[in-house]
N, C-alpha and C positions, 0 to 999 in steps of 0.2 A: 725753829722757834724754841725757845728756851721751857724749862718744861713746869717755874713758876706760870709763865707768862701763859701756857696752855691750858693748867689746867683754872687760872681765872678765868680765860675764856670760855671753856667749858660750863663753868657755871652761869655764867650767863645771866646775872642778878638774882642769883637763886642766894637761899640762906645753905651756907657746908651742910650743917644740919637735916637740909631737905634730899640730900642725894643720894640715892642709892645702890646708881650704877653709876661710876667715872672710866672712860676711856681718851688714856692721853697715850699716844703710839707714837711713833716716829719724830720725839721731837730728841731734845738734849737736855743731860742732867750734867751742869756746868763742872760738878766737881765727884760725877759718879754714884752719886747719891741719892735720896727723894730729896725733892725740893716744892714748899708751894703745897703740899699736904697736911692738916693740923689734926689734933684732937679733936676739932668741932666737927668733922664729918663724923657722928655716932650713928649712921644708917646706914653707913654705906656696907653694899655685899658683894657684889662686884667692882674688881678693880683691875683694868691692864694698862699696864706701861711695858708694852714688846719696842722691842728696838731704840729704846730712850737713852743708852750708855750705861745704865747703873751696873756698879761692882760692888756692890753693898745695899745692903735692905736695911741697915744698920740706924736710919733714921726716918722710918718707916715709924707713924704716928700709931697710937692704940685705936685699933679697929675694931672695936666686939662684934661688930656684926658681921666683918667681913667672912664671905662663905667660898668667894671663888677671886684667885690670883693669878693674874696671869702675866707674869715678867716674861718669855719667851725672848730671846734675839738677843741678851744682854750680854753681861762677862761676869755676871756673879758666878764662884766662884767654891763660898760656905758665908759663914757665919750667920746660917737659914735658924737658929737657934730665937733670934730675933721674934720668928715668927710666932711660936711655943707664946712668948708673952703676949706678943700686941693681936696676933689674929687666933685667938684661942680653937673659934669656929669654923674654920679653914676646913671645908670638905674637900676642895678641889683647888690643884696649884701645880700651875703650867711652866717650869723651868728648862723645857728643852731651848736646845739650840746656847746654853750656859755654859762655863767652865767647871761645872761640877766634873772631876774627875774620879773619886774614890768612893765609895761604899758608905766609908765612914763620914765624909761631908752630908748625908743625908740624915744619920743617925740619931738626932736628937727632935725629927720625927715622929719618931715614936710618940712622944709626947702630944701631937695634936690627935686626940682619939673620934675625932668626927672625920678626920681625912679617909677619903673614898677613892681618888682620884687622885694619879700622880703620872705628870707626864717631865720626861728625861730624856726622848730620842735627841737625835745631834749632839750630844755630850758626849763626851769622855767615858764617861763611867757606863754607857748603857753600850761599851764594847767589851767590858769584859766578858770572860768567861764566867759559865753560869750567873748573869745579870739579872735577869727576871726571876730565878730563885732566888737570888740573895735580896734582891729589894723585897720581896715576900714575907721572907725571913724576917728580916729586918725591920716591918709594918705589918706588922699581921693585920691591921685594922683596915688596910689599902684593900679595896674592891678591884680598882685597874688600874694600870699602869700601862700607859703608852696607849689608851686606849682598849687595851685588852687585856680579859680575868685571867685566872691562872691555869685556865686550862683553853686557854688561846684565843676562846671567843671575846667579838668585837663589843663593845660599849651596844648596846639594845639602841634603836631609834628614839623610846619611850625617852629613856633617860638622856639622849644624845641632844632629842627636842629642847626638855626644857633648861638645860645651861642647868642643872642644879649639879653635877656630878663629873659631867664629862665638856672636852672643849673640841673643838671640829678638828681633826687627826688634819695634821698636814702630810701633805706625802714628801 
């Protein structure tokens, strides 16, 4: 299914307006893109599109509310800078399993100062050497990454429960 035609469905005669969790997974972004997502959903806080094709977040609608992203299974790549403007309030954003390679595709990061929550396994990038120090480094504002603090331990149940921070670790 095409990932217009999903996430109408999803709505399901709802108003954009009214929604504030969207889950559109496994379908197709015809030209690797969002598609079918506007400015009118200004509630939404949760949003995944895992395994949809996207290689760009690039036309990714302004989200103020959005708090938790989860692209996982894509082929994005970088140009996450997108995010910095349209999801200001981004605590939590789930890009494993991506083509992020480098350190530096994450770095303008920085800029979302609510981000808690950063998950990278299956990439590229979460093989270099010293990885978990340098995305540290590189966010100081980040609680976890990959599920886990900086001194190893795992995401608490507390916060695991309620989806505010953390997303269910895949093994």
């Amino acid at each position: 299914m095409e990932m217009k035609k999903r996430i109408s469905s999803e709505l399901s005669n709802r108003n954009p307006a009214e929604v504030v969790e969207l889950v559109v997974e496994n379908c197709r972004s015809s030209d690797g893109e969002v598609e079918g997502l506007t400015d009118e959903y200004t509630e939404l806080e949760i949003l995944s599109m895992v395994n949809v094709g996207l290689s760009s977040l690039s036309k990714l609608p302004k989200l103020p509310k959005l708090r938790k992203l989860e692209v996982s299974d894509n082929i994005i790549s970088g140009g996450l800078d997108t995010l910095v403007e349209k999801c200001p309030d981004l605590t939590s954003l789930n890009l494993s399993g991506n083509k992020i390679k480098e350190l530096s595709s994450i770095e303008t990061l920085q800029n979302l100062k609510n981000l808690r929550s950063l998950y990278l396994y299956s990439c590229e990038v979460s093989t270099l050497d010293d990885y978990t120090e340098g995305v540290f480094e590189l966010l100081p504002q980040l609680t976890f990454l990959d599920g886990y603090d900086q001194e190893d331990n795992e995401v608490p149940d507390s916060e695991a429960d309620n989806g505010e921070t953390a997303f269910n670790r895949k093994s």
